[in-house]
C-alpha positions in Angstrom: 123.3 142.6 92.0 122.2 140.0 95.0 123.4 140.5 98.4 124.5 138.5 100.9 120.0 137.8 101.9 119.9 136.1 98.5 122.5 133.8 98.7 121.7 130.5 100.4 123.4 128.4 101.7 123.3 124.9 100.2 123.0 122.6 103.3 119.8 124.5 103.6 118.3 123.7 100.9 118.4 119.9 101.8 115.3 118.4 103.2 115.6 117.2 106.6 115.6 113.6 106.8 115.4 112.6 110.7 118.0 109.6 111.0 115.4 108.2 113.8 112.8 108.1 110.7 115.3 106.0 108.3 116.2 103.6 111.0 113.0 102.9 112.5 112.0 102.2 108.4 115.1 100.1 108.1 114.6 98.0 111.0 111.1 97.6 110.3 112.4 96.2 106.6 114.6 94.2 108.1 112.8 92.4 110.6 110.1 92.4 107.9 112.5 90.4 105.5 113.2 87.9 108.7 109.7 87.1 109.3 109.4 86.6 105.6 112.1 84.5 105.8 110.5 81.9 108.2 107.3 81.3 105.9 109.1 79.2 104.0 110.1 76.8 106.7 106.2 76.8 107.7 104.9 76.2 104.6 107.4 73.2 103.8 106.1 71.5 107.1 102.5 72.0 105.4 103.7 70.2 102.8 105.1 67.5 104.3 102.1 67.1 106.2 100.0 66.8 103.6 102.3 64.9 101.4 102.1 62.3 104.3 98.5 61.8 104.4 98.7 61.2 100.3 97.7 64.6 99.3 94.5 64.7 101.6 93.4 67.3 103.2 90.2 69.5 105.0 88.2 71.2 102.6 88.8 74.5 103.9 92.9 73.7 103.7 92.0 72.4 100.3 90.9 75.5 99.3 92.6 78.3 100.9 95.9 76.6 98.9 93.8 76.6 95.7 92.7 79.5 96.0 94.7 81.8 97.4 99.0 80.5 97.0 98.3 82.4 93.1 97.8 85.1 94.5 100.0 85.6 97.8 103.1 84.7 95.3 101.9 87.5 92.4 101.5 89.9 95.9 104.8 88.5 97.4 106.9 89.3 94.0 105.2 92.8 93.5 105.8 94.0 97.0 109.5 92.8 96.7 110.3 94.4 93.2 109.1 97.8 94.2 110.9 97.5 97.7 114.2 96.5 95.7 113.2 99.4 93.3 112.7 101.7 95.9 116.1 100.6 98.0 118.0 100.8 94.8 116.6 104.4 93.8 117.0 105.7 97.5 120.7 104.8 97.1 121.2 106.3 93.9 119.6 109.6 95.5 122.0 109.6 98.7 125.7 111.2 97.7 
C-alpha cells in the first residue's frame, strides 16, 4: 500500500525544457537557413563571372571549385537530412 509520498505527480516527471533554450535554438536555425539561403545567389554571380571570361580562371579559384564543391554539397545534404530528421522527431516527441 503507497501513500500519498509515493505518488507523483506527472508534470514532475517532465524534464524542464527552458522556452528561452528552444527559441534561442530556433532562431539560430532560422537565421542559419537565411544565410544559407543567400549562397546560392553568390555562387551564381561566380558563375557568371567565370562563364564570362570563357571558363578561365586563377589557379587557386580553379582549384578550390575542383576540389572542394564535392564535398561542401555531400556536407550541405548531410547537415540538412539530420536537421530535418531531428525537427521531424522533436515534433513527433512534443504532445
Amino acid at each position: 500500500m503507497g501513500n500519498d509520498d509515493d505518488a507523483q505527480d506527472p508534470e514532475e516527471n517532465l524534464s524542464t525544457v527552458g522556452s528561452g533554450r528552444v527559441d534561442a535554438l530556433f532562431d539560430e536555425i532560422e537565421l542559419t537557413i537565411e544565410r544559407l539561403g543567400e549562397f546560392p545567389d553568390e555562387l551564381e554571380n561566380v558563375r557568371r563571372r567565370i562563364e564570362a571570361n570563357d571558363g578561365e580562371t586563377s589557379g587557386h579559384v580553379r582549384n578550390r571549385i575542383n576540389e572542394d564543391a564535392d564535398q561542401l554539397v555531400d556536407e550541405a545534404e548531410a547537415a540538412t537530412e539530420r536537421l530535418c530528421e531531428e525537427l521531424r522527431e522533436l515534433k513527433r516527441t512534443v504532445r
